[in-house]
N, C-alpha and C positions, 0 to 999 in steps of 0.2 A: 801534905803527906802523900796525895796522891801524885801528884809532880814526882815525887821522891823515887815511888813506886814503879811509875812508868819510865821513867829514864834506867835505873836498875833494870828493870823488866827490858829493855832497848839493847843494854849492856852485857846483860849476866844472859840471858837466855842462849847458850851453847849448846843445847841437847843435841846431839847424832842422828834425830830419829823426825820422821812427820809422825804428828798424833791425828785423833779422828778429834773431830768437832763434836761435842755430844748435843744430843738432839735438844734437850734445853736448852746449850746454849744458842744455837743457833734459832729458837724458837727467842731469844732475847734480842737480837740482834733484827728479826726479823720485826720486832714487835716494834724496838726503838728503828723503825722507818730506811733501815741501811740496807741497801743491796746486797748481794756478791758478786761480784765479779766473775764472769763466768770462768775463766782458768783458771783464777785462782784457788790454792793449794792450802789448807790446813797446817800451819806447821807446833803451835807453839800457843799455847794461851788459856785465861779462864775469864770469868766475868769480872775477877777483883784486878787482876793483869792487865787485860786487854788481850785480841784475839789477834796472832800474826798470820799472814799468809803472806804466801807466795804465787809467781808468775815468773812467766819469761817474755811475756807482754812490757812495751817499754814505757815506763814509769808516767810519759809525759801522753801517750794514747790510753791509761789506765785513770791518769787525772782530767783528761777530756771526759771519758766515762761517767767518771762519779759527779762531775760538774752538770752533766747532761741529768743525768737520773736526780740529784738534789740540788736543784736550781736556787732554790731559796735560804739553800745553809752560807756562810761565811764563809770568808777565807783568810787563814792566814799564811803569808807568802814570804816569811821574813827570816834573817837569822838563819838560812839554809834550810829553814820547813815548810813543808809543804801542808798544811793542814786542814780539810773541809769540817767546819763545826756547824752545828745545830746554834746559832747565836747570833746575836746583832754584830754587824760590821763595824770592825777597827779594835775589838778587845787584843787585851795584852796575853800573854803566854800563862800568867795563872789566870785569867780568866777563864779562856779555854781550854787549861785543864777540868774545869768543873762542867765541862759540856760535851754532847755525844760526838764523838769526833772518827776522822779519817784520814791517816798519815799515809803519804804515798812515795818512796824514793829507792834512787838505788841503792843496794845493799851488796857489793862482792863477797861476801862473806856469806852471804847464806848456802851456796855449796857445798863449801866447808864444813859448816853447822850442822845440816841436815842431811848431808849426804846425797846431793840434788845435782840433777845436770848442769855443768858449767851456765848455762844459760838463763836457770832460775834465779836473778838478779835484782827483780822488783819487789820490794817487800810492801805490804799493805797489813798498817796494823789500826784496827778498830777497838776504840772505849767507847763504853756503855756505863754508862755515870748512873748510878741507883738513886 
């Protein structure tokens, strides 16, 4: 179900607008061990969703990043996703739905969405699995 929700959630999220992060969540996000990025942008998300951001930082200096700062989470690299999980090496795609996770890739479309300068193109989107 949650697979379900997140790919939906991938899909359907059109809003016109960046929203604010509310201080709980980010105190969730903080707690489950995940950085931010420093440019990164707010656009789109709750705890039951997952939280999107954005960047104009490019996708593959944003996943050095997160590689750097959570050394010991996973990776999954397969099937066009780019995924760093909180999880032992080599699970499958519902595996790593059920794990704290960080999705990193380009997105053209987010300018469109949000109404973002042509160049906001990296999307970064974080689950926090309860």
């Amino acid at each position: 179900m949650k697979k379900l929700i997140f790919i939906l959630f991938l899909i359907c999220s059109t809003y016109s607008y960046a929203a604010n992060l509310q201080p709980s969540d980010t105190q969730l996000i903080k707690a489950a061990g995940v950085p931010l990025f420093s440019t990164a942008m707010f656009v789109f998300g709750s705890k039951d969703l997952g939280f999107r951001f954005v960047t104009s930082t490019p996708p593959d200096d944003v996943r050095r990043w997160y590689r750097r700062q959570l050394p010991k989470w996973s990776l999954l690299d397969n099937f066009g996703s780019w995924i760093l999980y909180n999880g032992n090496p080599g699970l499958g795609m519902g595996a790593v739905m059920s794990k704290n996770q960080i999705n990193v890739q380009n997105n053209n479309k987010l300018p469109g969405w949000y109404a973002l300068d042509k160049n906001m193109t990296t999307e970064i989107v974080i689950m926090i699995v309860k």
